[in-house]
Residue frames as qw, qx, qy, qz and C-alpha x, y, z in Angstrom:
[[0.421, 0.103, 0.150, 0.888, 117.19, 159.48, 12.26],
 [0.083, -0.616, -0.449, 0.642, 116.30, 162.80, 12.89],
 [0.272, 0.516, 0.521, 0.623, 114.27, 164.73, 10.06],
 [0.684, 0.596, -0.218, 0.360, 115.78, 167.62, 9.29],
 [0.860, -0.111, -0.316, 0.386, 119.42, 167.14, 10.14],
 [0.418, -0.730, -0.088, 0.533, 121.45, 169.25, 12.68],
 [0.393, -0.237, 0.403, 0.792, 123.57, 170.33, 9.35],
 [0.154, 0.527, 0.541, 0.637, 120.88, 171.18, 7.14],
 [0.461, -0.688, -0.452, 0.330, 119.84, 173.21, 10.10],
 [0.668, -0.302, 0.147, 0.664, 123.14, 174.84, 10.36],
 [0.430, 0.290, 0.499, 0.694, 122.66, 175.79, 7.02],
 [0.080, -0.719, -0.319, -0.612, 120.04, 178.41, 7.40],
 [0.124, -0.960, -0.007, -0.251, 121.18, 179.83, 10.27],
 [0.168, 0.759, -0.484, 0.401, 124.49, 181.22, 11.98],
 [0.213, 0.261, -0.898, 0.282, 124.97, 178.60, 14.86],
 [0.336, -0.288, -0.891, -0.100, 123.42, 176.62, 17.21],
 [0.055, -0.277, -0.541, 0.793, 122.56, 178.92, 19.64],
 [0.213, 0.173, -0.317, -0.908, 120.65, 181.05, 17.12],
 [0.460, -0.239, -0.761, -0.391, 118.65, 177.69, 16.18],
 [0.322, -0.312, -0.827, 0.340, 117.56, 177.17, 19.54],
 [0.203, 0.415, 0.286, -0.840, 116.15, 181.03, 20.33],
 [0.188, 0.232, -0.479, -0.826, 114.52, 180.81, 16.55],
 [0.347, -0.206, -0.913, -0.064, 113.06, 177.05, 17.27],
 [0.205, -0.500, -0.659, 0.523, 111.86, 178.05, 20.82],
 [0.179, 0.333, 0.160, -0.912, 110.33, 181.38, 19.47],
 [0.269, 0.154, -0.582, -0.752, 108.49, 179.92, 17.29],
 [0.417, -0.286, -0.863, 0.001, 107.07, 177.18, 18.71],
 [0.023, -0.325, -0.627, 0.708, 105.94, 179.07, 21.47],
 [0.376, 0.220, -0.293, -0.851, 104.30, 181.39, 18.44],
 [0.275, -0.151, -0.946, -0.085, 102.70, 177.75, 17.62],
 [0.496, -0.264, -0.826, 0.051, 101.43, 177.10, 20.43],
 [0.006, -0.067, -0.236, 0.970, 100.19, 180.36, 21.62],
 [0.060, 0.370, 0.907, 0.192, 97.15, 179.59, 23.00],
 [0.145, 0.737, 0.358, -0.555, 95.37, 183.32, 22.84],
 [0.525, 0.682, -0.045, -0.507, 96.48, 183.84, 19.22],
 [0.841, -0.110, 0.508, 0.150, 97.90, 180.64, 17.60],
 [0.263, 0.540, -0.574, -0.556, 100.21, 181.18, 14.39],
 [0.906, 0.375, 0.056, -0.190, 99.34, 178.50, 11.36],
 [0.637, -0.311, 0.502, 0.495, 102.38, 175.96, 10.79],
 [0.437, 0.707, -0.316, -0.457, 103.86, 177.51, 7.27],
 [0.209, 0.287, -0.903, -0.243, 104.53, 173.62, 6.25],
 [0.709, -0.205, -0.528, -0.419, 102.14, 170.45, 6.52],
 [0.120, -0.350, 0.757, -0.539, 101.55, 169.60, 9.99],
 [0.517, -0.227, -0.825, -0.014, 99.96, 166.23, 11.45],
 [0.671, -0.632, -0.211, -0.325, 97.68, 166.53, 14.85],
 [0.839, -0.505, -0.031, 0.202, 100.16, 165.01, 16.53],
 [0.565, 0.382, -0.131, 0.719, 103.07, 167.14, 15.59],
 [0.720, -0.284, -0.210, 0.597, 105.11, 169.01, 17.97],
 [0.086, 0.973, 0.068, -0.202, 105.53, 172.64, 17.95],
 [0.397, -0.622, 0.574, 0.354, 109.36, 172.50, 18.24],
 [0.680, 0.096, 0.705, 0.178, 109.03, 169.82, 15.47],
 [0.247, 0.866, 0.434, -0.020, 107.09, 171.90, 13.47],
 [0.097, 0.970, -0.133, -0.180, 109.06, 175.02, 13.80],
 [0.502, -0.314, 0.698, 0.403, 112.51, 173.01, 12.84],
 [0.511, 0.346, 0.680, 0.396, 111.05, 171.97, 9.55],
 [0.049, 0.981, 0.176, -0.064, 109.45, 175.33, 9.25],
 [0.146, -0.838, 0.417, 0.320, 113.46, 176.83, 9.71],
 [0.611, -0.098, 0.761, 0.196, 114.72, 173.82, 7.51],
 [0.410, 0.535, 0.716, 0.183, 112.89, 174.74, 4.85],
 [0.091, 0.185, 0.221, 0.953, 113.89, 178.70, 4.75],
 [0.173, -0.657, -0.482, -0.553, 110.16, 179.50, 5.52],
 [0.565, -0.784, -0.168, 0.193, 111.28, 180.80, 9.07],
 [0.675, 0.355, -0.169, 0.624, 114.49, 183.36, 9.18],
 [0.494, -0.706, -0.211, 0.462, 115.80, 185.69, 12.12],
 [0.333, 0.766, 0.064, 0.546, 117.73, 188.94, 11.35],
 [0.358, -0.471, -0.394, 0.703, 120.03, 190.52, 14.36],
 [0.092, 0.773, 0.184, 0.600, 118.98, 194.13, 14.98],
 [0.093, 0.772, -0.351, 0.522, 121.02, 195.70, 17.73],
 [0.037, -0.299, 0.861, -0.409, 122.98, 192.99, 19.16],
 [0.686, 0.189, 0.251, -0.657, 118.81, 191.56, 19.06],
 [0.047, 0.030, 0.892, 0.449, 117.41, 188.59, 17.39],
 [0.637, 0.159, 0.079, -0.750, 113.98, 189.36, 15.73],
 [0.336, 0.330, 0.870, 0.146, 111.87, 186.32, 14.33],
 [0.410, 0.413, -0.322, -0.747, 110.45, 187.33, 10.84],
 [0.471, 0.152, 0.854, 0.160, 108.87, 184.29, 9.62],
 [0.149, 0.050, -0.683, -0.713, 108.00, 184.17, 5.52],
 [0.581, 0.135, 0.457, -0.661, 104.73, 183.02, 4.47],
 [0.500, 0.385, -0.703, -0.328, 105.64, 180.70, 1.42],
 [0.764, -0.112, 0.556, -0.309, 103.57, 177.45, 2.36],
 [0.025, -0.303, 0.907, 0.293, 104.83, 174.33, 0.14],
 [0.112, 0.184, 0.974, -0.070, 101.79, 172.70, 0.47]]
């Protein structure tokens, strides 16, 4: 099973499309390798950006905002850990 679930997903943002530009902008933010962002949740060596940035949006500590017909990435800084 797949941790966290397509519906809790759902939940924090407006459809799937949305998840997928929010996931994939993030992770790239990840895994950006001239100024790397810090995962805002606990993250193993062997975690995944994508992985990473799912739990990261799962958790509220990632959220998007449209701004003319735009999607910005605004990501929180509230680490859990």
């Amino acid at each position: 099973m797949n941790k966290p679930s397509l519906d809790e997903l759902l939940g924090r943002v407006e459809s799937k499309y949305a998840m997928v530009i929010l996931a994939a902008l993030r992770a790239r933010s990840l895994n950006d390798p001239s100024k790397p962002a810090e995962p805002l949740v606990h993250a193993k060596k062997e975690d995944k950006p994508v992985s990473i940035a799912l739990r990261e949006i799962a958790e509220g500590l990632v959220r998007y905002e449209r701004v003319n017909d735009k999607e910005s990435v605004e990501a929180t800084f509230d680490r859990k850990y």
